[in-house]
N, CA, C and O of each residue as an XYZ file, in Angstrom:
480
protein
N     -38.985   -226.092     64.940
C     -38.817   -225.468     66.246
C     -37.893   -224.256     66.084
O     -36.848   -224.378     65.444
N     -38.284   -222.964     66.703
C     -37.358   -221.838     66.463
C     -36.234   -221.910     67.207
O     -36.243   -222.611     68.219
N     -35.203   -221.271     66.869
C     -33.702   -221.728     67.784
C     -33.978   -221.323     69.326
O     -33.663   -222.121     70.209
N     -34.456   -220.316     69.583
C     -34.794   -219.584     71.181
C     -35.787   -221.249     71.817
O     -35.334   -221.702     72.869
N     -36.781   -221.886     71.314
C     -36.957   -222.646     72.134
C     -35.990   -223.869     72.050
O     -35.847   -224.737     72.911
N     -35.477   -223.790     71.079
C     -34.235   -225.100     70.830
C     -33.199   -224.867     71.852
O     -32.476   -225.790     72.225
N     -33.103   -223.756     72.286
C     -32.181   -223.191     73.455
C     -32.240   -223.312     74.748
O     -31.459   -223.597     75.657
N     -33.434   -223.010     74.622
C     -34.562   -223.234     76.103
C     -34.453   -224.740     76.049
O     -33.809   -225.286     76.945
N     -34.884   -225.307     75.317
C     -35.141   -227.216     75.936
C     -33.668   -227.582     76.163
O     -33.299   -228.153     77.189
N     -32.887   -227.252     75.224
C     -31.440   -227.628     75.972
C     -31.095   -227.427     77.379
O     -30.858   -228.250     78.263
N     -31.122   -226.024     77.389
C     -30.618   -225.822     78.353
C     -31.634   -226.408     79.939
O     -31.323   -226.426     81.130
N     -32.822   -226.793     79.251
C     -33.899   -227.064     80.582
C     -33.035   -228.416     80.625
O     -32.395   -228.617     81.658
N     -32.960   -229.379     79.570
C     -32.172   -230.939     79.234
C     -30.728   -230.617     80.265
O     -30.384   -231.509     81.040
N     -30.027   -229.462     80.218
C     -29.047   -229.703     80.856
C     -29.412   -229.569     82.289
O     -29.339   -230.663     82.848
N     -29.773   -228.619     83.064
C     -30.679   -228.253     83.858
C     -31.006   -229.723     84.690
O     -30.421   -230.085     85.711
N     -32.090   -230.467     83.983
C     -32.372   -231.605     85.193
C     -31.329   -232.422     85.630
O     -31.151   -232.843     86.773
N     -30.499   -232.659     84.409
C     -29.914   -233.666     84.967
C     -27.990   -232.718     85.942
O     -26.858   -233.138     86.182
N     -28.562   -231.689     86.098
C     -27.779   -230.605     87.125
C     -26.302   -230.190     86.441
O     -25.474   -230.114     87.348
N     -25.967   -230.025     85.704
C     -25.244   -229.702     84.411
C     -24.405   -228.150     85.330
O     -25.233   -227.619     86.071
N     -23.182   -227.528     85.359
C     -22.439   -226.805     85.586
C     -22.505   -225.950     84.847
O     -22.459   -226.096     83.626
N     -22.689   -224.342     85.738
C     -21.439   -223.620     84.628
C     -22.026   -223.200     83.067
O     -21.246   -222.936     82.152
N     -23.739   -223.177     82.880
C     -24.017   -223.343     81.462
C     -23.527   -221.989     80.877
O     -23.434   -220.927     81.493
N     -23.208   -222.241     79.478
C     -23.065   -220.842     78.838
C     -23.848   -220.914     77.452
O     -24.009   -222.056     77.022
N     -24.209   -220.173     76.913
C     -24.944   -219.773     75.455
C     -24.151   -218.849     74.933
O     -24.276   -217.642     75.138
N     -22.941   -219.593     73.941
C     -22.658   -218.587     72.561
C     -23.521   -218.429     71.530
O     -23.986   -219.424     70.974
N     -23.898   -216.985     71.081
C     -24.257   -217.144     69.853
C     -22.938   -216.153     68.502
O     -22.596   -214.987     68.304
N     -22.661   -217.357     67.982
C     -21.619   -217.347     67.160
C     -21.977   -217.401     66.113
O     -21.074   -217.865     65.417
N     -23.639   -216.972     65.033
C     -23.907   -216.665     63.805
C     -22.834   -216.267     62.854
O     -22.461   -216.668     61.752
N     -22.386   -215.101     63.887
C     -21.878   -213.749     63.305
C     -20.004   -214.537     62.601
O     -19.272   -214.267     61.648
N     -19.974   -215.236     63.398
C     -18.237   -215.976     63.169
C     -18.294   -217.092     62.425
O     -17.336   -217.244     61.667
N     -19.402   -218.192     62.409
C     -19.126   -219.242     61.009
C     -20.666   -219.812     60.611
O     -21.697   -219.348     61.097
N     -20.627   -220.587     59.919
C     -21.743   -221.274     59.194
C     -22.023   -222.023     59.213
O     -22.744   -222.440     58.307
N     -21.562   -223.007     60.582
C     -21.399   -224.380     60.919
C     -22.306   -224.120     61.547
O     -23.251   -224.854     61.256
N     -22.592   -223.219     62.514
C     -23.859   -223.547     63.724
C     -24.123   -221.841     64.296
O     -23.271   -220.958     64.394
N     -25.531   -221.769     64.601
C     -26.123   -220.204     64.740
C     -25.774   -220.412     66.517
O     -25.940   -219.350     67.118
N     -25.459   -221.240     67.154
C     -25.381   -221.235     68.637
C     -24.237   -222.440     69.092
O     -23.782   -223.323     68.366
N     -23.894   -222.144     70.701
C     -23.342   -223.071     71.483
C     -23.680   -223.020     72.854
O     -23.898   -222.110     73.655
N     -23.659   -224.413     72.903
C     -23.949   -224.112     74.794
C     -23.026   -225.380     75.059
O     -22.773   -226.407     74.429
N     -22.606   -224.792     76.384
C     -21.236   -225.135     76.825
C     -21.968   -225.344     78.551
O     -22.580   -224.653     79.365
N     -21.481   -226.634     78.442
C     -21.816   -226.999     80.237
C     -20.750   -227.848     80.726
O     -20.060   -228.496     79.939
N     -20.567   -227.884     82.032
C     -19.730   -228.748     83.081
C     -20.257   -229.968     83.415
O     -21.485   -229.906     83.482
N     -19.764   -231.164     83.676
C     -20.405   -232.808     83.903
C     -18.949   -232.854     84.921
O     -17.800   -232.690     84.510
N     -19.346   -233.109     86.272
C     -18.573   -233.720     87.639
C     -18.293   -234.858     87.009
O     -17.118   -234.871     87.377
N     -18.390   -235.878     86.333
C     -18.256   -236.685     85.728
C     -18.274   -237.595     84.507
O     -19.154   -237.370     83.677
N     -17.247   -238.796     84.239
C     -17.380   -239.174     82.161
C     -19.270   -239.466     82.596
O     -20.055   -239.023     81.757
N     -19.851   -240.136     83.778
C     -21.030   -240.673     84.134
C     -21.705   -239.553     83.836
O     -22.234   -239.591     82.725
N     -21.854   -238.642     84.407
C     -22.795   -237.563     84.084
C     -22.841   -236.490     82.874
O     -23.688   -235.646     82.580
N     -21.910   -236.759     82.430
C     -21.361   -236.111     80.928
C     -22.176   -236.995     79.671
O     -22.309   -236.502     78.551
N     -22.537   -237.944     79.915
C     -22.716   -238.870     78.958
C     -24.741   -238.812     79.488
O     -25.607   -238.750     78.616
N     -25.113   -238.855     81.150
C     -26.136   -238.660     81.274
C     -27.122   -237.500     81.104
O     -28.350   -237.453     81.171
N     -25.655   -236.068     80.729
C     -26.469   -234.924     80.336
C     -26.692   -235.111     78.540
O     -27.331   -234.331     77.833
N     -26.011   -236.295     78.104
C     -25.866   -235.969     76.461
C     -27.266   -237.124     76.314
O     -27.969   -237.162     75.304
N     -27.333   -237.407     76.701
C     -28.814   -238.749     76.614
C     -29.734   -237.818     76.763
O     -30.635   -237.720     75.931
N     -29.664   -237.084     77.718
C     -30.734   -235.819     78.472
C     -30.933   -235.273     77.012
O     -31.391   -236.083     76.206
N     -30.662   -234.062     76.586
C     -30.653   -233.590     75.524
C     -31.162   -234.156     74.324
O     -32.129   -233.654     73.751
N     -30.427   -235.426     73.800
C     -31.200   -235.530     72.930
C     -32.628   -236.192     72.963
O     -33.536   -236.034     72.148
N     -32.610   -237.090     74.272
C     -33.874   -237.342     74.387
C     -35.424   -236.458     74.952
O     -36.584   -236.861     75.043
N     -34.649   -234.820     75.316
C     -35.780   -233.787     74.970
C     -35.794   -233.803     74.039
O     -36.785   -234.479     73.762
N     -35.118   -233.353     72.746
C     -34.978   -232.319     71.912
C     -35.736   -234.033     70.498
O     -36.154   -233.815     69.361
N     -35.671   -235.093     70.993
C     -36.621   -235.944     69.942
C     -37.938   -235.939     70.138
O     -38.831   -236.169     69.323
N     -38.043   -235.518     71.854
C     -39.744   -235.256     72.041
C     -40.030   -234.028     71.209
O     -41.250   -233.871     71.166
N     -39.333   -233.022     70.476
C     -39.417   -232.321     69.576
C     -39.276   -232.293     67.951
O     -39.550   -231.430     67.117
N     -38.901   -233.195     67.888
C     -38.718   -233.517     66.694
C     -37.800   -233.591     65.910
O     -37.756   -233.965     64.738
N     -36.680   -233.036     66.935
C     -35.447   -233.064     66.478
C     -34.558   -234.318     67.260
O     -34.567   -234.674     68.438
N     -33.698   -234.881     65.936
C     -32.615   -235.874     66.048
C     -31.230   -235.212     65.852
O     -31.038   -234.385     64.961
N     -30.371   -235.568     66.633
C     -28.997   -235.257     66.510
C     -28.296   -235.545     65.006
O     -28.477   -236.578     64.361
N     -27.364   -234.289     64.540
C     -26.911   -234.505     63.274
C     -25.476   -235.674     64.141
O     -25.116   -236.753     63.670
N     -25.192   -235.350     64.799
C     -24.051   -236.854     65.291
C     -23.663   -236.606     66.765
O     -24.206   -235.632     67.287
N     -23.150   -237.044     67.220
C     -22.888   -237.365     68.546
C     -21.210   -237.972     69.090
O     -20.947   -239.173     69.144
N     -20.541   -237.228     69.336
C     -19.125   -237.192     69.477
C     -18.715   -237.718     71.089
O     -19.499   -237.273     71.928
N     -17.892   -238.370     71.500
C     -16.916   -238.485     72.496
C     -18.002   -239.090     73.688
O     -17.827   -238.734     74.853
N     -18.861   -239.799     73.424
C     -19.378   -240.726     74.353
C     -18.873   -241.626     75.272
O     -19.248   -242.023     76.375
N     -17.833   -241.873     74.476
C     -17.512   -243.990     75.164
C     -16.845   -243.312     76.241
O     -17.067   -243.843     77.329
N     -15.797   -241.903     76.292
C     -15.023   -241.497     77.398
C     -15.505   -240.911     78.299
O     -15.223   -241.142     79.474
N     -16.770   -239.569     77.704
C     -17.501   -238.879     78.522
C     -16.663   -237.857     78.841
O     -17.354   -237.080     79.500
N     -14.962   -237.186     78.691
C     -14.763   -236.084     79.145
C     -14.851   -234.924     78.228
O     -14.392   -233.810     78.480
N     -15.507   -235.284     77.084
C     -15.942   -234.376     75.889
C     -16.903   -234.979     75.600
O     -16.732   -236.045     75.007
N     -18.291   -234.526     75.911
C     -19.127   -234.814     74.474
C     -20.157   -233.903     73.821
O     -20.999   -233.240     74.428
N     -19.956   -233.965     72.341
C     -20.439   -232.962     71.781
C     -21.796   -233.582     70.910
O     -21.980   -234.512     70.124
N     -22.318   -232.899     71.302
C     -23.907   -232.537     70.437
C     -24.545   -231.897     69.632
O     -24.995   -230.798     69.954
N     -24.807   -232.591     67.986
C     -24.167   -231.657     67.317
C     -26.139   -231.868     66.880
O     -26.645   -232.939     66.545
N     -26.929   -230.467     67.029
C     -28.448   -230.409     66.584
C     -28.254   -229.161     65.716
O     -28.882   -228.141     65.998
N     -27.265   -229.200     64.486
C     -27.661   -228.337     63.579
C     -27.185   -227.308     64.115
O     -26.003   -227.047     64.335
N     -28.594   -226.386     64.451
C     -28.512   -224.821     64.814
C     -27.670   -224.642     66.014
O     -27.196   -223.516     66.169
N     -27.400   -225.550     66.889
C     -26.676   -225.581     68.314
C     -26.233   -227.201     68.584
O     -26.693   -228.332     68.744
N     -24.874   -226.354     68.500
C     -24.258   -227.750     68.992
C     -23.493   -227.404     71.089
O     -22.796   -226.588     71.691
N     -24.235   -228.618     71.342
C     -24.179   -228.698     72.596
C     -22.796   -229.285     73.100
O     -22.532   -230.430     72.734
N     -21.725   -228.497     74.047
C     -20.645   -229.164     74.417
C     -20.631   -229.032     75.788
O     -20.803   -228.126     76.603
N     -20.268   -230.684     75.799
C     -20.569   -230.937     77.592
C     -19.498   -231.843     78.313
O     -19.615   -233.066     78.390
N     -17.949   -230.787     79.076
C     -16.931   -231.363     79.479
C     -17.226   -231.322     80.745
O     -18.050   -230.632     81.343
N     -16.322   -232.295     81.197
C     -15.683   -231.911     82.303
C     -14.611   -231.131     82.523
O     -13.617   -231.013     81.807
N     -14.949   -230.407     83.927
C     -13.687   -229.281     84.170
C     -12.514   -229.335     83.724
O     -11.945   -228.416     83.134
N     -12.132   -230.249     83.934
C     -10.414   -230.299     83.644
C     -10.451   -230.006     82.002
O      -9.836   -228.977     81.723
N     -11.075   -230.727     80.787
C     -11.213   -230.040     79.616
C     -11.860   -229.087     79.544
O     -11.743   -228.507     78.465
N     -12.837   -228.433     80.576
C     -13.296   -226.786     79.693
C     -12.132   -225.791     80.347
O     -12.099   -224.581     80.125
N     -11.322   -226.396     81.066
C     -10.244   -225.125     81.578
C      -9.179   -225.485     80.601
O      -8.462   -224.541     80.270
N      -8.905   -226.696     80.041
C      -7.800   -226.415     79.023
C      -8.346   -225.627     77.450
O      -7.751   -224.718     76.870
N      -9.543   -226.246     77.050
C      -9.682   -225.947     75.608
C     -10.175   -224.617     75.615
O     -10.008   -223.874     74.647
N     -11.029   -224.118     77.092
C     -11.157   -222.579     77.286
C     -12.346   -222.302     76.067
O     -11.984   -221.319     75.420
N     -13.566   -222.817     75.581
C     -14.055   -222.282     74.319
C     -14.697   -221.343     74.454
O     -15.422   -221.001     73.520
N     -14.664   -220.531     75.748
C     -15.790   -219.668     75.219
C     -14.582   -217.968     75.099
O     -14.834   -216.824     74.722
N     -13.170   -218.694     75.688
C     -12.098   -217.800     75.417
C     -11.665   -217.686     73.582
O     -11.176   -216.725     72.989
N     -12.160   -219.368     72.913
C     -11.487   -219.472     71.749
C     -12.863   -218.693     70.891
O     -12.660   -218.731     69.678
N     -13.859   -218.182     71.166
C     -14.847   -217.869     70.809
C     -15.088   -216.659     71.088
O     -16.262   -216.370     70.855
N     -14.536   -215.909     71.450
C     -13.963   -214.756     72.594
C     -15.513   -213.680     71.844
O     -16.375   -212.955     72.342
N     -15.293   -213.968     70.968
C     -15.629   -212.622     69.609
C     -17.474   -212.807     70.197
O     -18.207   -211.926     70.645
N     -17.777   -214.299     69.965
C     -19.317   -214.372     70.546
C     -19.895   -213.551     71.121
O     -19.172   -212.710     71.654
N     -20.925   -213.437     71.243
C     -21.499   -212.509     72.789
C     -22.160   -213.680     73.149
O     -22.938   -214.407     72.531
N     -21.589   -213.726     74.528
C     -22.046   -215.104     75.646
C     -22.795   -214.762     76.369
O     -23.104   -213.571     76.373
N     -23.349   -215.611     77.214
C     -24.192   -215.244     78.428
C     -24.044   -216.616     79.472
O     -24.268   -217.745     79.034
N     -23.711   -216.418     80.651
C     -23.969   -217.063     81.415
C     -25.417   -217.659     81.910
O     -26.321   -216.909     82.278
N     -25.508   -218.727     81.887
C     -27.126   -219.378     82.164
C     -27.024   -219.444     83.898
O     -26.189   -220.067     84.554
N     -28.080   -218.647     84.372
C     -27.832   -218.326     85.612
C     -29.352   -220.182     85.904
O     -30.413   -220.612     85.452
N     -28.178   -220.540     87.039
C     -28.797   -221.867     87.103
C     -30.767   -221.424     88.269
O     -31.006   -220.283     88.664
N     -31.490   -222.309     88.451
C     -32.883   -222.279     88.741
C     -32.460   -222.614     90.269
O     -32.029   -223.725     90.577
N     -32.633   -221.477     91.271
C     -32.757   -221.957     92.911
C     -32.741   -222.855     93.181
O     -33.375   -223.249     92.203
N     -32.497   -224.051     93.922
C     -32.844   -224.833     94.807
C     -33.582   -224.702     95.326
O     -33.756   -223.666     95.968
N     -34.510   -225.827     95.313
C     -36.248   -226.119     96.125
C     -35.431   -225.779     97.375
O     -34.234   -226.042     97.480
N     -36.302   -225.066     98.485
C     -36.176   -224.874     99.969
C     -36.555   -226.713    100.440
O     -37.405   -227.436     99.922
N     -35.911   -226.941    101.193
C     -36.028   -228.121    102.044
C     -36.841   -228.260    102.923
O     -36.860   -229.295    103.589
């Protein structure tokens, strides 16, 4: 799978299950650990843990399995680590302290502008 749709299903994975705040670093250019990041908000350890199930259970309808899976049992960090993009999914109170897309500054980011709301 090329990284642009590996990006896309993430971010669609974060997306349903209504995920905050998404961002897409691409941080090639700064290390060798990973060609991307996406960084989302979870209102909760409950929904933090239901966007990290989300994810990987798109991204196996693809063929891809997680290289590991970090900070579950608490849910106010958890990281998703698929190789080319590792997916990090806090809650507020940790993405305003650890700030990563400030510690990443150098990236060129983009804000994931979220999909309308169905009209009622």
């Amino acid at each position: 799978m090329e990284l642009e749709a590996m990006k896309k299903a993430v971010v669609d994975a974060l997306e349903d299950i209504k995920a905050q705040d998404i961002t897409v670093l691409d941080v090639s250019k700064l290390t060798s650990i990973t060609s991307c990041m996406i960084i989302a908000s979870a209102t909760s350890n409950r929904q933090a843990k239901a966007l990290a199930h989300n994810v990987q259970d798109k991204l196996k309808e693809h063929g891809i399995e997680p290289t590991g899976v970090e900070g579950e049992r608490e849910g106010e960090w958890v990281l998703v680590d698929l190789g080319d993009i590792i997916v990090h999914i806090m809650q507020q109170s940790a993405r305003d302290y650890y700030n990563l897309e400030q510690l990443w500054g150098a990236a060129e980011g983009r804000r994931h502008a979220a999909k309308p709301a169905a009209a009622a």
